[in-house]
N, C-alpha and C positions, 0 to 999 in steps of 0.2 A: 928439657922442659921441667920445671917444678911441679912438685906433686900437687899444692894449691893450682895449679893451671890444668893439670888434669881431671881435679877434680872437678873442677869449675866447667869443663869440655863434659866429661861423662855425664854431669847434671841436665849441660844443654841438651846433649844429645838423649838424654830420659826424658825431658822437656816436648823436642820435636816427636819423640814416638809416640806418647802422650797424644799429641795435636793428630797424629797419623792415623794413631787408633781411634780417635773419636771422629776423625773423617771418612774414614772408613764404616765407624757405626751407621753414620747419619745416613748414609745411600738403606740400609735398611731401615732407618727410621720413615723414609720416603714412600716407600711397600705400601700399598692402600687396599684397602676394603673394596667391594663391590659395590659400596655405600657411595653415592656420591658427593651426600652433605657428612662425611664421616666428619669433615674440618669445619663445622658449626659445633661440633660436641665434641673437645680434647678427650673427654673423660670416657664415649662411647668404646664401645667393644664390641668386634665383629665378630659375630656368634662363628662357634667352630666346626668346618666341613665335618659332613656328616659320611661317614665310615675313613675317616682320613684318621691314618695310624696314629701316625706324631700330634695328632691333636687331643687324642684320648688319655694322653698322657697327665696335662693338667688343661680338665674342663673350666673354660672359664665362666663367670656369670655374667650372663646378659643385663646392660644397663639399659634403664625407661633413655632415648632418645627425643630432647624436645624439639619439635619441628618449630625451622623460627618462623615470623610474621614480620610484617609490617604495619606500622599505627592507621590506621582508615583515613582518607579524606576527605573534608567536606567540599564536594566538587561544587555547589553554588557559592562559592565564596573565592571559587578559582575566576581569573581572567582569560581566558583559552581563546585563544587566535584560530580564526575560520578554518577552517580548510575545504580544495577537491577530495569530493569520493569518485565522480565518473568520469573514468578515461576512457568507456568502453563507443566506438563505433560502429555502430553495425554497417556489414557489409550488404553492399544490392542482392549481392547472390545470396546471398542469407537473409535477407527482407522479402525478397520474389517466392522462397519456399510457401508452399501451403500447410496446412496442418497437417494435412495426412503424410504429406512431406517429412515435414517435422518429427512425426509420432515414428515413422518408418526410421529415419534416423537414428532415432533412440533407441530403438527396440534391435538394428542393426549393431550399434557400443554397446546392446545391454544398458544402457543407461535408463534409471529412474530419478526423478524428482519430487520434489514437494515444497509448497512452498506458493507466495504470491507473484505474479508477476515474472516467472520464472524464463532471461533468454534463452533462444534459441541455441541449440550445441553449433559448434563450427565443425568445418571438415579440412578446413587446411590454416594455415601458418597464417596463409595470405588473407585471411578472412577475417587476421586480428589487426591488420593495419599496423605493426609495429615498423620500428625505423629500421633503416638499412642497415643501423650498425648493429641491431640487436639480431636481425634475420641473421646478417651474416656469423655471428658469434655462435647463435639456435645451429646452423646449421656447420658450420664447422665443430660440433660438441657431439656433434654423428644424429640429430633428431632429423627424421625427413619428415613424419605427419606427426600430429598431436593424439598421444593418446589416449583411450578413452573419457579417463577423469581428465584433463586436460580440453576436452571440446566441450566439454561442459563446465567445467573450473574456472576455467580463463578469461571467457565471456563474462559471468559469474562476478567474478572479483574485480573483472577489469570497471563494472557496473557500479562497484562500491558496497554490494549486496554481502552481510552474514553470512557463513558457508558453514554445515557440517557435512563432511565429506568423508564418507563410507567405502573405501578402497582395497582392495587384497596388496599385498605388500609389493613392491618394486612395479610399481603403473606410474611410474613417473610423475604423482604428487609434490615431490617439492619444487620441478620447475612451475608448477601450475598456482603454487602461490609464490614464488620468489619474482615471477616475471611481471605479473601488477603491483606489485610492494617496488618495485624499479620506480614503476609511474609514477606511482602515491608519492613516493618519495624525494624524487628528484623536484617534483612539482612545489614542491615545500624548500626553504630558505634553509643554507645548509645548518648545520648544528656546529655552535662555537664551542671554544674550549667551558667547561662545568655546566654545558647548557642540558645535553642529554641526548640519548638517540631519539630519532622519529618512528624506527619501525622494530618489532621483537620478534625474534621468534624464541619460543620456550619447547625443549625437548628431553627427554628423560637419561640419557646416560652419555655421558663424554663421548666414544665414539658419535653416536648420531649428532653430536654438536662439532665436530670437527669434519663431518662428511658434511653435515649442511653449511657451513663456515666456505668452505673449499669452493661447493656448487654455488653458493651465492658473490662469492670474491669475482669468480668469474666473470659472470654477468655485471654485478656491480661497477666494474671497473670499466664499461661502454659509455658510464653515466656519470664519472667521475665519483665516485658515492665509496667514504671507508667502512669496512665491516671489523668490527670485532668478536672475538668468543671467547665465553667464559663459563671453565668447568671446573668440579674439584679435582682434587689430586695434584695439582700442582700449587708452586708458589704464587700468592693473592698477589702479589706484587705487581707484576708487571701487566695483571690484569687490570688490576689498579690505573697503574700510571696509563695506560691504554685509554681507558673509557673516559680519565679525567681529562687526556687531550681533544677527547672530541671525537664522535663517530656518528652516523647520520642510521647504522644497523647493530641489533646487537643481537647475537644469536649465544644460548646460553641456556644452561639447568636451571630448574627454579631457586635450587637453597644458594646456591653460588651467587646467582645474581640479587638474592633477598640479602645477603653478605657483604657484595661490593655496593649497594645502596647504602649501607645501614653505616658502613664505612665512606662514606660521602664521594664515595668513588664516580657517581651518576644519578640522576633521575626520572623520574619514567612522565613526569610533564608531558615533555612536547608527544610523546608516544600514541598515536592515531592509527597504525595499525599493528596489530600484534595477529601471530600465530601460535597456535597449541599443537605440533605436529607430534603423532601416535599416542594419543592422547590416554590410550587404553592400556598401554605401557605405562603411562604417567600415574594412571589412578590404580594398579595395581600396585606399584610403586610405595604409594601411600602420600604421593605430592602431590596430590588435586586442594589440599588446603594452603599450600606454597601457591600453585594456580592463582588461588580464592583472591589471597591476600595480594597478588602482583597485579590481580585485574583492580583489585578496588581502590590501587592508585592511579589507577590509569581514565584517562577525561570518558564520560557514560557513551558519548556521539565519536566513540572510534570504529573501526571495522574488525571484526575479529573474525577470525577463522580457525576451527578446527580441524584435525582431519586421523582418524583413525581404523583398525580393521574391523572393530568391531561397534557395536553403539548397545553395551549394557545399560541395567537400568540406572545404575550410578551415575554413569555417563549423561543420560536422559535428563539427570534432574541437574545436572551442571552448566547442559546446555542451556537449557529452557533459565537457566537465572545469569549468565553471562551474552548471547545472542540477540538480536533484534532484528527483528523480521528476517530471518534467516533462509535460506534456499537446502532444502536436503539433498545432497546426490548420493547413491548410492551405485555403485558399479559391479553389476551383476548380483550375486547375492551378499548378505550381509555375512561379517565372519567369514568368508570360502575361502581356499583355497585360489591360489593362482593355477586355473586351469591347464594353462599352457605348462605348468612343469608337470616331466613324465615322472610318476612315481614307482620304484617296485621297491615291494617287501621281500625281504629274503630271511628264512624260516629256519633256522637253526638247532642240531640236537644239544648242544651245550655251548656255553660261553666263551670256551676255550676257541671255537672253530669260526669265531669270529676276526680272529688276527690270522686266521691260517685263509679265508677269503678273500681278507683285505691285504694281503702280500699276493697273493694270485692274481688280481685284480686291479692297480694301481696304478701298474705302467701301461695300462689300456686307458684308464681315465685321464692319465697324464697326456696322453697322444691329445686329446678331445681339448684342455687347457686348464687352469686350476682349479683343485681340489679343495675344500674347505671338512672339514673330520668334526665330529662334535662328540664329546663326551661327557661324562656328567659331573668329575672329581678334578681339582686341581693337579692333582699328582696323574692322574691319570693322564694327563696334557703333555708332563713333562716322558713319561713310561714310552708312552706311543711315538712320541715325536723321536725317542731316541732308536728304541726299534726299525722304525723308517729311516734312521740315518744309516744307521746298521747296514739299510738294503739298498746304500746309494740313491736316496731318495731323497732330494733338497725341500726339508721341512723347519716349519717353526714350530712353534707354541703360543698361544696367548689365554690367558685366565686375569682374573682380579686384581691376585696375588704380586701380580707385576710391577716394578714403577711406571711413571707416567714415558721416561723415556724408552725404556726398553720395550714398552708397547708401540709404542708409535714407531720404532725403528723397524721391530717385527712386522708389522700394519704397510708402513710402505715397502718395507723390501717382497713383500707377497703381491702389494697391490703393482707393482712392477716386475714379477715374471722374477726376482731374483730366488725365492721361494715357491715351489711349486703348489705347495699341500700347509695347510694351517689346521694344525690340531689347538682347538677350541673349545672352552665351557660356553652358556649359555652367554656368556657377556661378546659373544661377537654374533647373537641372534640379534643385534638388535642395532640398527646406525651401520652395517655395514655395506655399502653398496660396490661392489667391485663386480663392470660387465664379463670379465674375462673368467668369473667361475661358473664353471661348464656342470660342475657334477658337486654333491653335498652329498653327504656318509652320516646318517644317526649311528655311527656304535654305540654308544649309549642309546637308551631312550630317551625322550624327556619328559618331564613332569606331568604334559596334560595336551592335550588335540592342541590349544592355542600355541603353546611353547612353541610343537610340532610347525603350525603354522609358518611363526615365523621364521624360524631353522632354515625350511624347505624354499621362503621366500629371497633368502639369501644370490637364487640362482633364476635364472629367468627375469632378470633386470632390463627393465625399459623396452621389453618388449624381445629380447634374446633368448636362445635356448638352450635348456639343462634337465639335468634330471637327477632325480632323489632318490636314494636307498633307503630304508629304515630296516636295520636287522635287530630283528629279534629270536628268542628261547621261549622257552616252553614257561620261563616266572614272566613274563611279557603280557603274560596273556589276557590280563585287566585292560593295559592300555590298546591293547589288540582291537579291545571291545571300541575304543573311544575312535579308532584307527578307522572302524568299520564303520560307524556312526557319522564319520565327516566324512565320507568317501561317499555315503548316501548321500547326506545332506547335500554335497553338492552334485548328486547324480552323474556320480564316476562307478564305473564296474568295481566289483570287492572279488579280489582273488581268492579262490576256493582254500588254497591253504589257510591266505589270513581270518578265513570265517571259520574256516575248521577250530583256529588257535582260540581265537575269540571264546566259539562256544564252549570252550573246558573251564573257563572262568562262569561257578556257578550261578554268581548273582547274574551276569551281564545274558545266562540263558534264561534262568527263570525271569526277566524282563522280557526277554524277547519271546517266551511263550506262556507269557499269562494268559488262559481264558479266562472267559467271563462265568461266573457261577450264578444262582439262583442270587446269591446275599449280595455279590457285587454287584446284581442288579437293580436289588434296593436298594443300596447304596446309593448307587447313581441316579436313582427314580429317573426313569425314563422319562416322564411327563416334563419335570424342570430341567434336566440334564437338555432336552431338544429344547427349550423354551427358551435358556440362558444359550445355547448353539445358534441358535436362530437369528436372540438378539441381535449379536455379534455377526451377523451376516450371511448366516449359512442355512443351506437347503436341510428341511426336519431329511431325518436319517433314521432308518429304523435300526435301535443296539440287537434286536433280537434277531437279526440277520448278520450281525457281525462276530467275526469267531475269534477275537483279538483288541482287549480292551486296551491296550497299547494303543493301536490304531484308531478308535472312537478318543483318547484322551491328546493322541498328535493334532485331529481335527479339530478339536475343541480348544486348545490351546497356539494354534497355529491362526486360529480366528479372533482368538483375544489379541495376540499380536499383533494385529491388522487393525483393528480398532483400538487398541491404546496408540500405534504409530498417527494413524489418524489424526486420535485425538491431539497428540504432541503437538502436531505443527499447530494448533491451534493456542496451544498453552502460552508462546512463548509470551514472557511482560520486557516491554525493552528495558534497557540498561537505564532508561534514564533520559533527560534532554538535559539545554544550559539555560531553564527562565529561572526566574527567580523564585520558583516556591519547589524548587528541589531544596529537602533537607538533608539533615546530615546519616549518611545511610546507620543502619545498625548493622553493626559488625559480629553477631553470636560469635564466629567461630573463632576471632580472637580475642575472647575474654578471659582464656585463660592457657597457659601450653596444653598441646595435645602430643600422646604420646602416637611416634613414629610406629607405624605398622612392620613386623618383620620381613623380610623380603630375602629371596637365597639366589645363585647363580640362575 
C-alpha cells in the first residue's frame, strides 16, 4: 500500500474517532437539571448541590432565568363553538338519601364542602352510571369502591362544576378527574391534524406527567381518544411532530407546553377542560405565572379543576382569578398527612449508625415488597445504592442528574419488581405513584413538614398499606420540632423520644413555653384581643385564666382561618362569559419577563 493511501486511511480513521468522541460527549450533554424549563433558557445554569465535593471546585454563577409567556387573547373576538358540561346523572339511590343522610355520609369520607349547589357524594361506581366498558376497565385496574375524594369528585366534575380539591397525597385524585374529562371529551368532535387538544392537564415535574400520561392512556383508549405528553429533558421533536398530528388530551409541564405552542406545534382554542394537578408543587416551583399565561389562552366558559395538598394563600388568590363558581372539597384536614401510613421515628446517636440500621433492616422490608430510600445529595444516591449492591441487595438510584433515558429505565425496572429498593433525591417525592412500595426510608431528612409530606405519600397508594421511617440525630432536632407539630396537627400520638429531640432545639422550646407576662398582656389588651376573637366567631375567653399564650394566639388565628375560608368562597369573580362586551383582558403579569424563583431537589 502507498504511503499517500495510508496517510489518507490514518486521517479517516482520526476523522471517525473525532465523530466517536463527540458522540460520546453529546449523552453528557443530555444530563439535565432538576429544572424542567432548563431548555427555554440555553444560557441557564443549574445552581451547584450543596455540600457536593466536586462542585466546590468551580462555583458557578447563577443566571436570572426568564420565565416564558404567552401573548393574551382577546376571547370576544374569538368564535368558540358550544359545548356539554353535564354528563353527571344522578342516581335513585342517591336522590332517595335525606339530608341527614347526606351529612352522615360525609362526615363518614371525612369529606367537607363549600360551595353552591354542591352534589351529593356517591358510594359506589354504580351510582355514577358509567358504561360497561369503562366499569369494566375501573374495575380490572384493581379499584373496587371510590374513594373518598373520588365520591365527591366525580359527581362534582361529572356536573360540569369548578373544583378546588384539597386531598393528602395518593387518594386517588387523578382517576377522579381523568374519568369525566373521558365524557367532556369524547362528547366533542375529535381534534384534526393543527387543530389542537380538547382537554389539559398541567403538572409540575416530568415524572408526574408520565405517571398521569400512563393512567389516562389507559382509560382513554375505552373511548377511542389519543393522549399525548410533553416534558423537558428530552428532544422537542417528536413532541413536536406528536401534537401537530392531532390529539384530543395533552397532559404536559407548563414551560414545555408554552414551548411547543410558541413553536406552532398546537393550540389551546378548542381546550374546555383543563386541570392543575398538585398545584402547590406547581407554585412553589415558581410556575403559577406559566399557569397564568396558559389559562389566559384558553376560552373564559371552560371547566377547570385544581387539585392539591395544601391551599396556601398564594394558592387562594389563584384560585378565586381562574375558577367559576367553584365547589371546594377538602378531604379530612387541609395539608395532613395520609393517616393510613404508619409512621415511626427512629432516634439515633450519630450519623454513622444510620447505614448500620439500614443493613440490619432491609431484607425484613424487602419480605413486605418495595423499598423506596430518600436522601438529600445526588452523590449520596449513587454511595448508598452501591453499598446495597455490596449486600446483594437489587437497588437503583435515581436523582436529576440523570438523562431522561436512564431515568425512565431505572423508573420501570423498579416499578416492575426488577429493582427492589430505589435510592432517591427529592425528585421522586413527587409524580411517583407505584402500589407495590410497601415501606419509605427518610435517611436523610428533608427540607421542611411538607417535603416530609410528600416523601411518606409515596407509600399507601389508592388506599394500600406502608409504613415510614424517618431517622434522625441529635443536629435533626429543628425539624424534630416541625415533625412534632404535624403529628399534632393531625392528631396522631408524638413519641416520647421524638419530643425529647424536639425539645433540645432552643427556639422550638421557648415557643412551646412561652407564658404570658404582665407587658404581654398589654400587649394583647384583652378587651380588643376578645373583641377581634369574637368577631371571627369565637366564644369571649378569659387570657387571664390562660397559662400559654401560644394557645390563646392558635385560637385566635385558627378563627381567622375559618373566616377568611368563608369569605373565599364567596370571592370568587368568574372567568368571564362569550357576549359581546367582554373586552380584552389586561394581562400585568406579562408585561415584562419575570424572573424564575430558585428551586432545589
Amino acid at each position: 500500500m502507498k504511503t499517500n493511501d495510508l496517510d489518507s486511511l490514518e486521517k479517516y480513521m482520526q476523522e471517525v474517532q473525532k465523530i466517536l468522541d463527540e458522540s460520546s460527549a453529546s449523552k453528557g450533554e443530555q444530563l439535565e437539571s432538576e429544572d424542567p424549563n432548563e431548555d427555554f433558557n440555553p444560557n441557564s445554569i443549574q445552581p451547584l448541590e450543596e455540600n457536593f465535593i466536586e462542585d466546590t471546585i468551580e462555583q458557578a454563577k447563577e443566571q436570572s432565568k426568564i420565565v416564558p409567556t404567552l401573548n393574551p387573547v382577546n376571547h370576544s373576538l374569538q368564535n368558540y363553538k358550544s359545548f356539554r358540561k353535564d354528563f353527571y346523572h344522578i342516581h335513585p339511590d342517591i336522590a332517595s338519601l335525606t339530608p341527614e343522610k347526606i351529612q352522615k355520609l360525609k362526615e363518614d369520607l371525612e369529606i367537607h364542602t363549600e360551595g353552591e349547589n354542591v352534589p351529593s357524594p356517591i358510594a359506589s361506581f354504580g351510582h355514577l352510571q358509567f358504561s360497561d366498558e369503562l366499569v369494566e376497565k375501573i374495575i380490572k385496574m384493581g379499584f373496587e369502591q371510590p374513594t373518598p375524594i373520588q365520591c365527591i369528585a366525580l359527581p362534582c366534575a361529572l356536573n360540569g362544576r369548578d373544583i378546588m380539591g384539597i386531598a393528602k397525597t395518593g387518594s386517588g385524585k387523578t382517576a377522579a378527574y381523568i374519568w369525566p374529562m373521558l365524557y367532556h371529551v369524547a362528547d366533542q368532535s375529535k381534534s384534526s391534524k393543527n387543530e389542537g387538544p380538547i382537554a389539559a392537564i398541567l403538572v409540575p415535574t416530568r415524572e408526574l406527567c408520565i405517571q398521569v400520561y400512563k393512567e389516562a392512556k389507559k382509560y382513554a383508549r375505552v373511548f377511542k381518544l389519543r393522549c399525548v405528553h410533553a416534558y423537558g429533558g428530552v428532544p422537542k421533536h417528536e413532541q413536536w411532530r406528536e401534537l401537530r398530528a392531532g390529539c384530543e388530551i395533552v397532559i404536559a409541564t407548563p414551560g414545555r407546553l408554552i414551548d411547543l405552542i410558541k413553536s406552532k406545534a398546537t393550540s389551546l382554542r378548542k381546550i374546555s377542560y383543563i386541570v392543575i394537578d398538585e398545584a402547590d408543587i406547581m407554585f412553589n416551583l415558581g410556575f403559577d405565572y406559566q399557569c397564568r399565561s396558559i389559562l389566559s389562552q384558553i376560552r373564559p366558559d371552560r371547566q377547570t379543576l385544581l387539585f392539591s395538598a395544601t391551599f396556601k394563600k398564594k394558592l387562594q388568590k389563584f384560585a378565586s382569578d381562574v375558577l367559576t363558581n367553584p365547589i371546594k372539597i377538602v378531604i379530612g384536614k387541609e395539608g395532613g398527612t395520609n393517616e393510613d401510613i404508619v409512621q415511626e421515628f427512629i432516634i439515633l446517636d450519630h450519623f454513622s449508625k444510620k447505614l448500620t440500621w439500614l443493613l440490619e433492616h432491609i431484607h425484613e422490608f424487602l419480605e413486605k415488597g418495595l423499598v423506596l430510600i430518600f436522601v438529600k445529595h445526588r452523590s449520596s444516591t449513587e454511595e448508598l445504592c452501591g453499598i446495597l449492591k455490596e449486600a446483594k441487595v437489587p437497588a437503583g438510584n435515581l436523582h436529576g442528574d440523570m438523562n431522561q433515558y436512564d431515568r425512565e429505565s431505572t423508573m420501570y425496572k423498579f416499578s416492575h419488581g426488577e429493582l427492589k429498593v430505589l435510592v432517591a433525591t427529592d425528585v421522586a417525592s413527587r409524580g411517583l405513584d407505584i402500589l407495590q412500595i410497601k415501606t419509605i426510608i427518610n435517611y436523610d431528612c428533608p427540607k421542611d413538614a411538607e417535603t416530609h409530606t410528600h416523601r411518606i405519600g409515596r407509600t399507601c397508594r389508592a388506599g394500600s398499606q406502608g409504613i415510614a421511617y424517618t431517622l434522625l440525630t441529635k443536629h435533626d432536632k429543628r425539624f424534630a420540632g416541625e415533625l412534632m407539630q404535624s403529628l399534632e396537627y393531625n392528631e396522631q400520638a408524638v413519641p416520647k423520644d421524638l419530643e425529647e429531640l424536639a425539645m433540645q432545639d432552643s427556639y422550638f422550646r421557648n415557643q412551646r413555653s412561652k407564658k404570658i407576662t404582665p407587658k404581654q398582656r398589654n400587649y394583647w389588651d384583652l378587651e380588643k384581643a376578645n373583641a377581634l376573637y369574637t368577631n371571627f366567631g369565637g366564644k369571649k375567653i378569659d387570657i387571664e385564666q390562660s397559662t400559654n399564650i401560644q394557645e390563646f394566639r392558635e385560637h385566635l388565628n385558627q378563627k381567622k382561618k375559618d373566616h377568611l375560608i368563608s369569605e373565599f368562597k364567596r370571592s370568587f369573580v368568574a372567568a368571564g362569559t362569550l357576549d359581546s362586551t367582554i373586552t380584552e383582558p389586561t394581562v400585568t403579569y406579562l408585561d415584562k419577563p419575570r424572573k424564575k424563583p430558585k428551586w432545589d431537589n
